[in-house]
C-alpha positions in Angstrom: -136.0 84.0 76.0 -133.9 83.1 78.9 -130.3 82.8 78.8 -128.9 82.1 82.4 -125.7 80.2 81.3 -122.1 81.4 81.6 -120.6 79.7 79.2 -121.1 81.2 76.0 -119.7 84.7 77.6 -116.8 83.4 79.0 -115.6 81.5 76.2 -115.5 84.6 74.1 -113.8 86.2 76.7 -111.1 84.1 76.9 -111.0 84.3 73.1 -110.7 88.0 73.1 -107.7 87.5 75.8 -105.8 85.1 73.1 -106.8 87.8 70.4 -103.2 88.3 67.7 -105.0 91.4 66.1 -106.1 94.7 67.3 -109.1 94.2 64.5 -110.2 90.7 65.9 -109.9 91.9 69.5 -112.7 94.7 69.5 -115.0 92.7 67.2 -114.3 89.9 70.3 -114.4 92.9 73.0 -118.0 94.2 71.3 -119.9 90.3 71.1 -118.3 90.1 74.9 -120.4 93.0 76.0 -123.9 92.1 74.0 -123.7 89.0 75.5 -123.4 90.1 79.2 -126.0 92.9 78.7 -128.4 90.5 76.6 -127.5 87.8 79.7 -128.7 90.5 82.5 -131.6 91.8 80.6 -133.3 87.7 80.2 -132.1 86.5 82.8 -134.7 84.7 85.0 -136.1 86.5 88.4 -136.8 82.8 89.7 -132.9 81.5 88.8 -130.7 85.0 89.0 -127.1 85.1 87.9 -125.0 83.6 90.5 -123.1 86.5 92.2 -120.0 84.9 91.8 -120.8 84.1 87.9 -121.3 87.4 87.7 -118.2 88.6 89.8 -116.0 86.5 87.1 -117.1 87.8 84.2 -116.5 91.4 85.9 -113.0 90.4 86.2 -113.2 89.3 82.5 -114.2 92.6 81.1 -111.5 94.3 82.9 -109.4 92.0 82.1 -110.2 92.3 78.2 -110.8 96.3 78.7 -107.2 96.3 80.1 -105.7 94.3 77.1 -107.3 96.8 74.9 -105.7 99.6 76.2 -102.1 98.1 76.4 -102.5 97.3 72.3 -103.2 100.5 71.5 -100.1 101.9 74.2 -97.6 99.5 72.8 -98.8 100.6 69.0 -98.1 103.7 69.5 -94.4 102.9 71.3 -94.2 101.1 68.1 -94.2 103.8 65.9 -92.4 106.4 68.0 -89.3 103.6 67.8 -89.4 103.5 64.5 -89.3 106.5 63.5 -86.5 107.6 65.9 -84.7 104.5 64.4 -85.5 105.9 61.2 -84.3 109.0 61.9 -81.3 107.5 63.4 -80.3 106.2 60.8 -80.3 108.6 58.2 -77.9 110.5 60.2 -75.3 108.0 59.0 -75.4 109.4 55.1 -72.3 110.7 54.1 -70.0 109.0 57.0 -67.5 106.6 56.6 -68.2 103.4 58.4 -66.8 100.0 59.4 -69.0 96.9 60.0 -68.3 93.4 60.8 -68.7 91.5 57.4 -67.0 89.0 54.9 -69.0 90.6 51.6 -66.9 93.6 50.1 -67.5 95.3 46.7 -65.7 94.5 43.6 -65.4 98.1 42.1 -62.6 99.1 39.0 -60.8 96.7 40.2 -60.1 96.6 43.7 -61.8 95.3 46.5 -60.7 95.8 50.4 -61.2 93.9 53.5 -60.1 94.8 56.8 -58.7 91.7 58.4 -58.0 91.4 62.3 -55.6 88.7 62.9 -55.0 87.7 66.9 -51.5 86.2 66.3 -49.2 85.5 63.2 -50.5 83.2 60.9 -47.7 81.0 59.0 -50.0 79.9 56.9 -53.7 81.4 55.7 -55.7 79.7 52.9 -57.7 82.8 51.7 -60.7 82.0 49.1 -62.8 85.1 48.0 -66.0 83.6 46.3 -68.8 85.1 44.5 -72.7 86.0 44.4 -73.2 82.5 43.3 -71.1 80.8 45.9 -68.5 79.8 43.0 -64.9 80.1 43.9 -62.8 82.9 41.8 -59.3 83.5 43.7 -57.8 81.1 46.3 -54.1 82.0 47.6 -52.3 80.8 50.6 -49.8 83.7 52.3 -48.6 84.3 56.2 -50.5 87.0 57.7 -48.9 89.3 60.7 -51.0 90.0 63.9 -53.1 92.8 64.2 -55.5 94.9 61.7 -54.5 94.8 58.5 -55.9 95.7 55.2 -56.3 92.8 52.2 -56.9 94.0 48.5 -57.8 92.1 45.6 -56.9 93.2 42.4 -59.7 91.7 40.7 -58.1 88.5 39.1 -59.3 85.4 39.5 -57.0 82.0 39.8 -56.8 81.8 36.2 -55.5 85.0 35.3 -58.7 86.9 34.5 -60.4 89.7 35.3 -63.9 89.3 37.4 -66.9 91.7 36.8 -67.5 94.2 39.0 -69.9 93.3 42.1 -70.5 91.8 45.6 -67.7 89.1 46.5 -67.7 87.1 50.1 -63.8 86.3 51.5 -62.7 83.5 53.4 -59.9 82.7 55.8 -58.8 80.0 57.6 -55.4 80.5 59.3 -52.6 78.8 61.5 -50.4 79.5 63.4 -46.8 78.1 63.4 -47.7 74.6 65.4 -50.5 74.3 63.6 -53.7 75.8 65.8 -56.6 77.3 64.0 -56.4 81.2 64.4 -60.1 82.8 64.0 -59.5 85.9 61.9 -62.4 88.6 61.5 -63.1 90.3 58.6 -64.8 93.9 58.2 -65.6 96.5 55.2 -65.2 100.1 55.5 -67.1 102.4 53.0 -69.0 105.6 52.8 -72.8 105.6 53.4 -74.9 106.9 50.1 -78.2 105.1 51.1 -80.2 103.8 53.7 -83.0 101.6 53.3 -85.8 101.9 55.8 -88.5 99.4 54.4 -87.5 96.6 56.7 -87.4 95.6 60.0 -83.9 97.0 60.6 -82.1 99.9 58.9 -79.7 98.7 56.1 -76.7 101.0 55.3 -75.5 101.5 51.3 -72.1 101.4 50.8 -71.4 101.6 47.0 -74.1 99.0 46.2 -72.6 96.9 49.3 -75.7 96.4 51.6 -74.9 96.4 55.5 -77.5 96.1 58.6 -77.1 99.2 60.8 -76.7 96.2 63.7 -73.2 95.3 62.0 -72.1 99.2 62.2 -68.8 99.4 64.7 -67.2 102.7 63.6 -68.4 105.9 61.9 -66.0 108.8 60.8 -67.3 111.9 58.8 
């Protein structure tokens, strides 16, 4: 059996070198290598491997070698992150923290925002809505400029009292000729769980669930 193409080997090279798994890769990386050896051992003494050919696939198996090598580097860079992340975030248990966010925590009747108004609002529709997206308290007050606390007690529009539970507020403010005014919202609460399954840390606040990412204070 003679075997004095090219072909075949590089095309699995330049598989291995679009490889997505570390599994698929050395399975690639291992048929790359039986078919140079199997190519040098057949190949014909009248019609050798062109040195250049040859040079290539050299290059190639470096090349895939190489990519190897930086998979299992970045794997491992992987897991150090993660678990100093990890560890990171535990650290916040027990701390009081403020995040950016519109979702606060209904809880025996009161639920808080921290509002952070640029400039006096004459006028501010606030609507606090809930898991559903369905409307449960609208009112429409001035607000003065700077950081400021809202509460709600609980009641809805009609007069009655709303379950305990995660509720989302929104604002949209003006001032007194009339311009929009973007006012940012932003819970405060004490940390009694973190969540490491997913991609990011997410912080427990009394069953209110915040992404360490959203963090911008923490007292203790």
């Amino acid at each position: 059996m003679a075997i004095t193409s090219t072909a075949a080997t590089s095309t699995t090279a330049q598989a291995i070198a679009s490889g997505t798994t570390q599994g698929t890769l050395a399975q690639n990386f291992e048929t790359f290598l039986g078919l140079l050896t199997t190519q040098l051992k057949n190949q014909s003494p009248l019609d050798p491997l062109d040195t250049n050919q040859f040079t290539q696939q050299l290059v190639q198996f470096a090349s895939v070698e190489q990519q190897l090598k930086s998979n299992d580097t970045l794997t491992a860079l992987l897991t150090a992150s993660k678990a100093s992340t990890a560890t990171g975030a535990l650290g916040f248990m027990g701390a009081t923290v403020t995040a950016d966010g519109a979702k606060a925590r209904l809880a025996s009747g009161s639920a808080t925002w921290r509002l952070d108004v640029p400039r006096t609002a004459a006028s501010a529709a606030i609507t606090i809505t809930d898991k559903t997206g369905a409307t449960v308290k609208t009112e429409t007050r001035s607000l003065a400029a700077g950081t400021q606390d809202y509460t709600w007690n609980g009641r809805t529009t009609s007069g009655a009292t709303a379950p305990d539970g995660e509720y989302t507020v929104t604002i949209q403010a003006r001032d007194a000729t009339g311009q929009a005014i973007t006012v940012k919202t932003e819970v405060t609460g004490v940390v009694d769980g973190v969540d490491l399954t997913g991609p990011e840390p997410v912080l427990s606040l009394g069953g209110l669930t915040i992404p360490v990412s959203k963090v911008k204070t923490i007292k203790r």
